[in-house]
Backbone as CSV, one residue per row, in Angstrom:
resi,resn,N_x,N_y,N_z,CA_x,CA_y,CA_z,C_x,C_y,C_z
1,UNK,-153.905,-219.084,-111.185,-152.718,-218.949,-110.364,-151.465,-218.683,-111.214
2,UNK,-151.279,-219.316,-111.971,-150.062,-219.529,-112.966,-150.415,-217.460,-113.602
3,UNK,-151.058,-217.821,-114.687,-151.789,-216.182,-115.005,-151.464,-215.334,-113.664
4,UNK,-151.752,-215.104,-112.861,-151.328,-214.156,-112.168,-149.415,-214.342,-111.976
5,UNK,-149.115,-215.405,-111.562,-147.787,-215.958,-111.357,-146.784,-214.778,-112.642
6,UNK,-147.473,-214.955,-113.339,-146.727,-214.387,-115.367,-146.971,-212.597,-114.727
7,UNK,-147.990,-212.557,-114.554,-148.735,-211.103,-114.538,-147.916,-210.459,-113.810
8,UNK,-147.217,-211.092,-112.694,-146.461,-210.707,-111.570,-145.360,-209.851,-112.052
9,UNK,-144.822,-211.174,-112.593,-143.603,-211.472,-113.302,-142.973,-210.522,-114.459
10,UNK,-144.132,-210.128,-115.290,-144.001,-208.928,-116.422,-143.922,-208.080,-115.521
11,UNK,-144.728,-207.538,-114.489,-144.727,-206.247,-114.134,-143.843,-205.950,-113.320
12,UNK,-142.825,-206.882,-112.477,-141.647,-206.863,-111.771,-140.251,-205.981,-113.181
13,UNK,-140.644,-207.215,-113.905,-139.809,-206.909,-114.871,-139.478,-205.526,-115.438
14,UNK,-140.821,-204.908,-115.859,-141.097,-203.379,-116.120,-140.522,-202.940,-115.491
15,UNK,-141.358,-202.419,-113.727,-140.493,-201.474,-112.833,-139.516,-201.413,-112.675
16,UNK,-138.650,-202.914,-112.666,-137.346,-203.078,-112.181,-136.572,-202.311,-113.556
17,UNK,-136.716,-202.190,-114.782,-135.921,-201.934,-116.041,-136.736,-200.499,-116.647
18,UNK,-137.456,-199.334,-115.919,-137.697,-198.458,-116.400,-136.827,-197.583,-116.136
19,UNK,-137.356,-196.507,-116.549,-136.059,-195.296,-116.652,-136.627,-194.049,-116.510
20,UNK,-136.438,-192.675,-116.139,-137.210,-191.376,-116.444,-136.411,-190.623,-116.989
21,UNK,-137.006,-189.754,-117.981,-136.402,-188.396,-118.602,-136.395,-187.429,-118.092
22,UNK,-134.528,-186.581,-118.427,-134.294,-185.280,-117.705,-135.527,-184.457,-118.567
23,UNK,-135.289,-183.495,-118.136,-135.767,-182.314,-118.974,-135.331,-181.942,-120.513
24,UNK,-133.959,-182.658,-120.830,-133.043,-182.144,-121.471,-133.347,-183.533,-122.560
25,UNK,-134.133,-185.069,-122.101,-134.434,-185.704,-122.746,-133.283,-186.794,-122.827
26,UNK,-132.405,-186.817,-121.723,-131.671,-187.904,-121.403,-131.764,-188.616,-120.374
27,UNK,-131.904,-189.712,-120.405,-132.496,-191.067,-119.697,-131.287,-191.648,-118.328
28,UNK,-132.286,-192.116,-117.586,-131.672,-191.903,-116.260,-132.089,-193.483,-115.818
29,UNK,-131.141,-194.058,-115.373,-131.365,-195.459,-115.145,-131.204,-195.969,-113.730
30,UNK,-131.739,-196.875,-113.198,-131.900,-197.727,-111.718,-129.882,-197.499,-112.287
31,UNK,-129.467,-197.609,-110.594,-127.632,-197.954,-110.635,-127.837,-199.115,-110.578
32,UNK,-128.777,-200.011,-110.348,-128.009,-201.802,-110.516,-128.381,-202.172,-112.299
33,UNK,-127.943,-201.434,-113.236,-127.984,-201.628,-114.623,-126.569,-201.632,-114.645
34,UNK,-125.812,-201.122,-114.285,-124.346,-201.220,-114.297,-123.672,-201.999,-113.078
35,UNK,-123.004,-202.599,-113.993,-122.421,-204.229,-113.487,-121.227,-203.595,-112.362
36,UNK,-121.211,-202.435,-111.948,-119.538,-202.622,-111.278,-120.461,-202.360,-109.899
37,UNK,-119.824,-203.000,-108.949,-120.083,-202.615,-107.010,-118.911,-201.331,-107.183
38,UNK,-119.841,-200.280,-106.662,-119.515,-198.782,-106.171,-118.338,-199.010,-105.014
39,UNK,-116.942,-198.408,-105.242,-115.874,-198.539,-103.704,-115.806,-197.081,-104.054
40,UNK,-116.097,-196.711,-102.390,-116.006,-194.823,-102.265,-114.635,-195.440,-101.628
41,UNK,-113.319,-194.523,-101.585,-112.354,-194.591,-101.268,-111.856,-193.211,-101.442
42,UNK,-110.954,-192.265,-100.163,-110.120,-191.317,-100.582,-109.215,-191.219,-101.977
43,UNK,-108.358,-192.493,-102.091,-107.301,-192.180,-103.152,-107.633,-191.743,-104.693
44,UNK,-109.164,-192.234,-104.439,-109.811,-192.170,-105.888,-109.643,-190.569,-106.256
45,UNK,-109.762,-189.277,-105.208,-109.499,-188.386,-105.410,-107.709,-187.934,-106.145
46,UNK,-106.917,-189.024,-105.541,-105.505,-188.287,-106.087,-105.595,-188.351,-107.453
47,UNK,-106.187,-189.277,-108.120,-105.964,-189.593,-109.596,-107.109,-188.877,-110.701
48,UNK,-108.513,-188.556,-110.054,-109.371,-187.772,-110.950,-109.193,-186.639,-109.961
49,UNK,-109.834,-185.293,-110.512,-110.420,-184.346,-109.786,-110.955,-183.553,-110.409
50,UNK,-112.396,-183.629,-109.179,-113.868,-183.193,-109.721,-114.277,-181.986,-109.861
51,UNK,-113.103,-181.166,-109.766,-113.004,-179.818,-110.016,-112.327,-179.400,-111.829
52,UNK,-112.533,-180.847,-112.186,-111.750,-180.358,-113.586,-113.225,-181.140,-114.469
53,UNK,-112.171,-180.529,-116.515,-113.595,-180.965,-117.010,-112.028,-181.567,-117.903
54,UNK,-112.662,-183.141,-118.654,-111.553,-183.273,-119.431,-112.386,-183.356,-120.580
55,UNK,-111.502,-183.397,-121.707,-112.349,-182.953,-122.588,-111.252,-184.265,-124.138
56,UNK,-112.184,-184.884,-124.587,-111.273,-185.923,-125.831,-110.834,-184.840,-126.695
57,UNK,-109.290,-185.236,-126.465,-108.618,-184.778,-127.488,-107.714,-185.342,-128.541
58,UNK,-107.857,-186.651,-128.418,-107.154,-187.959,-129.323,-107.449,-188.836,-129.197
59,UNK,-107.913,-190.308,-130.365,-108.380,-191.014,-130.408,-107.146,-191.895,-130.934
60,UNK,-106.435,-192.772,-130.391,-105.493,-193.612,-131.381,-106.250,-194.952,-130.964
61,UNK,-106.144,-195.983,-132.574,-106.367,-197.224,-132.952,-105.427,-198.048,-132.870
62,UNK,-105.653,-198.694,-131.810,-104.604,-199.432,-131.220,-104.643,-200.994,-132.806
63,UNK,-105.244,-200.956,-133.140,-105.001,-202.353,-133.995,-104.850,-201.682,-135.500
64,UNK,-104.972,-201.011,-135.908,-104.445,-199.919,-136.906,-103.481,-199.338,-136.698
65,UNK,-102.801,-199.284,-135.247,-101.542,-198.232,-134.812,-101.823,-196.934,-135.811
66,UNK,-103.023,-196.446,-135.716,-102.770,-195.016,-136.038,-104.090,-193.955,-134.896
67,UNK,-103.524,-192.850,-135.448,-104.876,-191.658,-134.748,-105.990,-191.560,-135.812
68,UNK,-106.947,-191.513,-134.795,-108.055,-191.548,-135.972,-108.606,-189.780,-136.071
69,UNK,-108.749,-189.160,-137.268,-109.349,-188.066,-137.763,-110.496,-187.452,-137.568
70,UNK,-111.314,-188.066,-137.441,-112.789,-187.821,-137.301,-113.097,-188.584,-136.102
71,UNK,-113.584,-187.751,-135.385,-114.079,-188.070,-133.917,-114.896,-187.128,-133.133
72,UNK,-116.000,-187.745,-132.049,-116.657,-186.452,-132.045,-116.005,-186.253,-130.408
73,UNK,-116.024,-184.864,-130.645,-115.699,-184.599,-128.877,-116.214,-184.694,-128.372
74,UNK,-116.206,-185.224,-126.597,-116.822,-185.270,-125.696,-116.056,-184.980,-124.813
75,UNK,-116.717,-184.788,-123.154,-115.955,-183.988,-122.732,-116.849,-185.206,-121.110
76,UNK,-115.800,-185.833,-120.077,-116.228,-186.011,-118.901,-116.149,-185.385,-117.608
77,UNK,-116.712,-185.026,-116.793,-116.949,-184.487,-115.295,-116.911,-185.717,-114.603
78,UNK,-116.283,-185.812,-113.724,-116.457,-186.594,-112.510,-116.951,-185.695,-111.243
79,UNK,-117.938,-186.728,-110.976,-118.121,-185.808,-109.301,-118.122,-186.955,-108.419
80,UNK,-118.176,-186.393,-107.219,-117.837,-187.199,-105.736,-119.423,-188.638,-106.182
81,UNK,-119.643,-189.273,-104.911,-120.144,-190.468,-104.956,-120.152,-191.539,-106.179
82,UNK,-119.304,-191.508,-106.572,-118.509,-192.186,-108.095,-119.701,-192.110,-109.250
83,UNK,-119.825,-190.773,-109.171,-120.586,-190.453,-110.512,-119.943,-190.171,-111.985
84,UNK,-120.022,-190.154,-112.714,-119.214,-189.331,-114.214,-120.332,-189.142,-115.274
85,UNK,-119.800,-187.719,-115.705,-120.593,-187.490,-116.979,-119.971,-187.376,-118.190
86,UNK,-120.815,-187.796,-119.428,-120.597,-187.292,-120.337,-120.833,-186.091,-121.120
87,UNK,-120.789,-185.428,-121.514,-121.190,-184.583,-122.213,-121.087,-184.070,-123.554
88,UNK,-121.486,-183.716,-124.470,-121.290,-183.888,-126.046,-121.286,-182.315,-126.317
89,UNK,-121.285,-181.502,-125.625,-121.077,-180.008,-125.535,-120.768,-179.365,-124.661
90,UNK,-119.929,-178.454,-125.154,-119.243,-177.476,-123.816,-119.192,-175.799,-124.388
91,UNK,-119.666,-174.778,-123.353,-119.108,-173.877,-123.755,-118.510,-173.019,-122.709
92,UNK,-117.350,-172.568,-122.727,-117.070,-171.719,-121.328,-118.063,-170.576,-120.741
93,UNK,-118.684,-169.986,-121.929,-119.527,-168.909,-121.643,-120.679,-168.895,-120.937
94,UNK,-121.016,-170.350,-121.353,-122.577,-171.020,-120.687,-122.322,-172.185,-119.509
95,UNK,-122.637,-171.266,-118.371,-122.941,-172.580,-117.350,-123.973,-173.922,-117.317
96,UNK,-124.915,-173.171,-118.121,-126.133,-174.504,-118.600,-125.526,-175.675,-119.311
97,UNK,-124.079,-175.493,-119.934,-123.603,-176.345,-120.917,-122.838,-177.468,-120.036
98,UNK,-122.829,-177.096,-118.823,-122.324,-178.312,-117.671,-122.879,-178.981,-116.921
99,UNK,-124.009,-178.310,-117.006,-125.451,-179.119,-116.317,-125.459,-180.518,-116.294
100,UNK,-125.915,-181.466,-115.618,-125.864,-182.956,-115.637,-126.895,-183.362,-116.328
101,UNK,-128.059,-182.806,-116.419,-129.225,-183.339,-116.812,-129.182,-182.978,-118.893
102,UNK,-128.192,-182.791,-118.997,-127.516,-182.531,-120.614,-126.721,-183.737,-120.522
103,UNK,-126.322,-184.537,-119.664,-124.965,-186.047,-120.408,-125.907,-186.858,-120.051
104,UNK,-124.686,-188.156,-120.923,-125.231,-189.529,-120.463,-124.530,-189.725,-118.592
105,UNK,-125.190,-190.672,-118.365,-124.706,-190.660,-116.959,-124.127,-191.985,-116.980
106,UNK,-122.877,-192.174,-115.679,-122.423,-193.103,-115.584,-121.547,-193.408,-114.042
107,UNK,-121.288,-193.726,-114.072,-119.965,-194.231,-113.134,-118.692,-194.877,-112.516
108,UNK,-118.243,-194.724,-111.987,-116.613,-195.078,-112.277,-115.883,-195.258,-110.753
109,UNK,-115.167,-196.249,-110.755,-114.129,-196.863,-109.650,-112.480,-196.219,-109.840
110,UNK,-112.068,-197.120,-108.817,-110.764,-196.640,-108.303,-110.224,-198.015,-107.806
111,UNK,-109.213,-199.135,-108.227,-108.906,-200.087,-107.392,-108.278,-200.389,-107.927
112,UNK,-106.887,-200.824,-107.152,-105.395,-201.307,-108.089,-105.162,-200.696,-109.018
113,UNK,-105.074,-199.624,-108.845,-104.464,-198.387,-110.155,-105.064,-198.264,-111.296
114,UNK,-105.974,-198.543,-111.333,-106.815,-198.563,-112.367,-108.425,-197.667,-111.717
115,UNK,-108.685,-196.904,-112.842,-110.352,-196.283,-112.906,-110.483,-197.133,-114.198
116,UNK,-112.238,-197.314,-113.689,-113.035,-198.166,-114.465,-114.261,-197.170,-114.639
117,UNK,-114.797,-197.043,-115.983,-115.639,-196.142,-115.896,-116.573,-197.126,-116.452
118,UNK,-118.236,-196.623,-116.364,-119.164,-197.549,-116.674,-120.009,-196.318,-117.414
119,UNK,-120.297,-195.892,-118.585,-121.207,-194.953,-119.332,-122.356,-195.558,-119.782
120,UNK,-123.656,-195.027,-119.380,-124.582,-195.691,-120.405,-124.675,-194.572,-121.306
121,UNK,-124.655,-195.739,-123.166,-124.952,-194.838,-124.337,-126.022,-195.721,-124.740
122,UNK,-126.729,-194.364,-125.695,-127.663,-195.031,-126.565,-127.587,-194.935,-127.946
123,UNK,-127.934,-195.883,-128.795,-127.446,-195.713,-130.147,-128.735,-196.182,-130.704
124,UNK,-129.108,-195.687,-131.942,-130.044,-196.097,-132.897,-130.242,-197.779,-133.030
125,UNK,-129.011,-198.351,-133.237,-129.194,-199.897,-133.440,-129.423,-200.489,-132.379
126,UNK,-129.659,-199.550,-131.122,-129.957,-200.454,-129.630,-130.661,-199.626,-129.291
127,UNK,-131.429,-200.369,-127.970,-131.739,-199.368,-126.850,-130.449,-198.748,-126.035
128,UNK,-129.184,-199.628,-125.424,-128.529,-198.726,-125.468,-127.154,-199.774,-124.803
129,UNK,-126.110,-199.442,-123.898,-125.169,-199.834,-123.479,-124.437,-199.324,-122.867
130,UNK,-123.620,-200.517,-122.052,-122.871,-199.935,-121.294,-121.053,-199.803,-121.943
131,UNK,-120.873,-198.653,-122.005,-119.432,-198.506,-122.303,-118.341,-198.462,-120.879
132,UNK,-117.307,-199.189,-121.506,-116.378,-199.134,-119.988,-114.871,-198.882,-120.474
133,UNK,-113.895,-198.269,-119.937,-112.422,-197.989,-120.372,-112.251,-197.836,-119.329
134,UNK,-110.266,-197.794,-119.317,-109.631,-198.337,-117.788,-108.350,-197.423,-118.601
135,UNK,-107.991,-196.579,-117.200,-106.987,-195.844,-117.345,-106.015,-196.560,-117.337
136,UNK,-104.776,-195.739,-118.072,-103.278,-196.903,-117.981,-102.699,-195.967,-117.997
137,UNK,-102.898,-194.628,-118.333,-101.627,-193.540,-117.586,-101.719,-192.604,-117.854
138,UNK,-101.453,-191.671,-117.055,-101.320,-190.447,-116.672,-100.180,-189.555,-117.006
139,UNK,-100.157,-188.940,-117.616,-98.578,-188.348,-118.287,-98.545,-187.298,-117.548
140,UNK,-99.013,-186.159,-117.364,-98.607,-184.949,-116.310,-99.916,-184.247,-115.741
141,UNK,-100.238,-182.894,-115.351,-101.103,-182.439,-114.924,-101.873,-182.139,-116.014
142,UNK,-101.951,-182.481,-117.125,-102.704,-182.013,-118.320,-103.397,-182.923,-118.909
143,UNK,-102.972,-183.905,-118.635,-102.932,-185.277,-120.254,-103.770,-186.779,-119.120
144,UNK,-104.768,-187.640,-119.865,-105.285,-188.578,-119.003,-105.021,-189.383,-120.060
145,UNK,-104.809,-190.790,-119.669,-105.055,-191.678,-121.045,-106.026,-192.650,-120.895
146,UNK,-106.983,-192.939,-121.814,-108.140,-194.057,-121.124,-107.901,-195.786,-122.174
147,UNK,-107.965,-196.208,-121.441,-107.783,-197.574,-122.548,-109.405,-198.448,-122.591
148,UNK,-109.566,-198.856,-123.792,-110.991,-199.891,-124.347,-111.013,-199.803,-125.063
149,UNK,-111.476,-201.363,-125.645,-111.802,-201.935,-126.690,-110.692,-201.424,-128.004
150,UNK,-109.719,-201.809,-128.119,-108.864,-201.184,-128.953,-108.836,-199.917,-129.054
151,UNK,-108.818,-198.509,-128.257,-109.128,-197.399,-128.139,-107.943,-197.194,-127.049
152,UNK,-107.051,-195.829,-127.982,-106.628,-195.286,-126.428,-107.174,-193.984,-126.600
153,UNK,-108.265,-193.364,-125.479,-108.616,-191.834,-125.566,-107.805,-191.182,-124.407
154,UNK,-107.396,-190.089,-125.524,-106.294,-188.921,-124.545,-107.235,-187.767,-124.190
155,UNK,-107.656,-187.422,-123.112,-108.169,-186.698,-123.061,-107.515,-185.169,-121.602
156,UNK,-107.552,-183.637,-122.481,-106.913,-182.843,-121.970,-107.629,-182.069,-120.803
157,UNK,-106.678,-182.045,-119.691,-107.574,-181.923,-118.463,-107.701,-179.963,-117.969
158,UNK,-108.864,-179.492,-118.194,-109.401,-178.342,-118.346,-109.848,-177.678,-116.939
159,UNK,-109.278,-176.927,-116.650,-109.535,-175.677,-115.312,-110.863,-175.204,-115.427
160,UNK,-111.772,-175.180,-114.895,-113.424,-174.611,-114.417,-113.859,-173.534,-113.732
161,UNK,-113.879,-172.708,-113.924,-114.584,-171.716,-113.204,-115.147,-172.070,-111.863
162,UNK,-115.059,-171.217,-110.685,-115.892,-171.859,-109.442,-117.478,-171.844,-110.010
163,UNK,-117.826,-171.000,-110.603,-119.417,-171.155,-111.052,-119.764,-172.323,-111.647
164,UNK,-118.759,-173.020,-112.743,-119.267,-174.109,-113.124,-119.401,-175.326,-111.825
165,UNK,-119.032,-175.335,-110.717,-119.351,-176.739,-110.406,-120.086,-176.256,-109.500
166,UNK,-121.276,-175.678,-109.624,-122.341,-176.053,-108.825,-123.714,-176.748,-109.405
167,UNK,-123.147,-177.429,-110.160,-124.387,-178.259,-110.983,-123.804,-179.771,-109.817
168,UNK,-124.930,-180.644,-109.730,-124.882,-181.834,-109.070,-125.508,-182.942,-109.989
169,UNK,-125.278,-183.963,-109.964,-125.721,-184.951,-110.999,-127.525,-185.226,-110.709
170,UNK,-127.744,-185.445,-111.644,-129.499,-185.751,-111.024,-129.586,-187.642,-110.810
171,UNK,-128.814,-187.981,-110.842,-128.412,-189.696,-110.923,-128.296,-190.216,-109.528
């Protein structure tokens, strides 16, 4: 009884914490791995829009008070049902380069003036994690600012082709 009780128990465990691979060889996770409850809300549209691609263009160290030099670009998509991507390549020429099944996947809120984004990364020293930053301001139609973990990322907000957004998240 007990033996089966365990047997149960591992194999709950499994299903509940597996994952499948895109095509592209990026990993796709159950949404209750990320800790935030999903609020669909209109306003969330005034402040992102999923017709743009932003793309990191400054990294300042908030406990160093300086910009940091070396950084790799990435570039996020938001789309409707509070999805967001990452992406670690872009090219205007190639629509494949916006594809969803190419980022990490994640997702992101809207509540009390603040977006909360939730990214899963994976890194060599882990299986992987959840990254999260919270906007604190918005400077004009160009410029986003994201705040975490001693990090402010500025990232510059980029016009899309109608062809690029017909990719949909596979998440």
């Amino acid at each position: 009884m007990v033996r089966s009780f365990l047997i149960s128990c591992v194999l709950i465990f499994f299903f509940t914490n597996c994952y499948h691979k895109t095509i592209s060889g990026r990993k796709r996770y159950n949404v209750d791995l990320f800790k935030m409850k999903l609020i669909n809300n209109d306003s969330l549209y005034k402040v992102v829009d999923t017709t743009k691609l932003y793309k990191l263009q400054n990294v300042f160290n908030v406990a160093d008070n300086e910009y940091l030099d070396n950084f790799k670009y990435v570039y996020l998509k938001f789309y409707s049902k509070n999805k967001v991507a990452m992406f670690y390549y872009f090219d205007i020429n190639n629509i494949k380069s916006l594809n969803p099944e190419n980022a990490d996947m994640g997702y992101y809120n809207y509540s009390k003036g603040k977006i909360t984004t939730q990214i899963y990364f994976e890194s060599p020293q882990s299986e992987g994690y959840i990254k999260e930053e919270y906007i604190i301001i918005k400077n004009d139609e160009n410029i986003i600012k994201f705040k975490g973990n001693n990090y402010i990322n500025e990232y510059k907000i980029l016009d899309l082709p109608k062809e690029f957004l017909i990719c949909k998240p596979d998440w």
